[in-house]
C-alpha positions as CSV (number, residue, x, y, z in Angstrom):
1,X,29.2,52.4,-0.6
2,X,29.3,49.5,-3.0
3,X,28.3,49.2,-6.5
4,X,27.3,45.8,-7.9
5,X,26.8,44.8,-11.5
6,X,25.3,41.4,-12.1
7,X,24.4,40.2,-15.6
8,X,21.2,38.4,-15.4
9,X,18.8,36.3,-18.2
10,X,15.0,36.4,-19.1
11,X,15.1,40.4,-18.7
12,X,12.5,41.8,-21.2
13,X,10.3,44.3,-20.0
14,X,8.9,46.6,-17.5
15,X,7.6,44.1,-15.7
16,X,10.3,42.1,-15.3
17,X,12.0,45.7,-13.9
18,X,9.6,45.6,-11.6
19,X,9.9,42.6,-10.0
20,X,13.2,42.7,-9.9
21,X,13.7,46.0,-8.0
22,X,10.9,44.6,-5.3
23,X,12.6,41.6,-4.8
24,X,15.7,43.3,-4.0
25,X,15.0,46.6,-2.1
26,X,14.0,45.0,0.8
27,X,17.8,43.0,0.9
28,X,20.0,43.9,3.9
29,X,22.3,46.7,2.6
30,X,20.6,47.3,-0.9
31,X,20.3,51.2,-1.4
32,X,18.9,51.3,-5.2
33,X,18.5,48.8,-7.5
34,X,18.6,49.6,-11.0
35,X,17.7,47.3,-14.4
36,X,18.5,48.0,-17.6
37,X,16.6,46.0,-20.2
38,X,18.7,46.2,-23.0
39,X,21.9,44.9,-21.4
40,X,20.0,42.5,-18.9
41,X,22.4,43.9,-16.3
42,X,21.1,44.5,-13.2
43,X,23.5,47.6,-11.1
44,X,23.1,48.0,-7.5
45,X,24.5,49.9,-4.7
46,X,24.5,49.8,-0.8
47,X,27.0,48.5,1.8
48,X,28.5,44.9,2.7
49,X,26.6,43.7,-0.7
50,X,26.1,39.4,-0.3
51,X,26.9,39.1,-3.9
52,X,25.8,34.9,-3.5
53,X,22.5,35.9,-1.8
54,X,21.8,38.3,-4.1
55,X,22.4,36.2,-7.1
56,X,20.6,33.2,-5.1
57,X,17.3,35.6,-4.8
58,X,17.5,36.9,-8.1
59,X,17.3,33.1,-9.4
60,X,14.2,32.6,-7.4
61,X,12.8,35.7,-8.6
62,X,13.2,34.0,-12.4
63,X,16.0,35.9,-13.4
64,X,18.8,33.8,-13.1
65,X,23.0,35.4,-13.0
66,X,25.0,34.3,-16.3
């Protein structure tokens, strides 16, 4: 099992939680998704992670990698 960290912009509340971890638990490998807020990083696990296409569908999702 893989962990990815990926800082991430515009994360401000709940909501924005939200939307993130729908976006993402459907993706190929993706286990758990967590967000924390106050860091804006966004920490997931699962196996043979696409680090790009996760990064590319957080950016569509408004949340943007830094």
């Amino acid at each position: 099992m893989e962990q990815l960290n990926i800082q991430a912009s515009k994360i401000k509340c709940g909501g924005c939680v939200s939307s993130i971890e729908k976006g993402l638990n459907g993706f190929t490998g993706i286990t758990e998704v967590k967000v924390d807020v106050e860091s804006n990083v966004v920490s997931i696990q699962g196996n043979e992670l696409d680090k790009t296409a996760i990064k590319t569908k957080l950016a569509e999702l408004g949340y943007p990698a830094v």
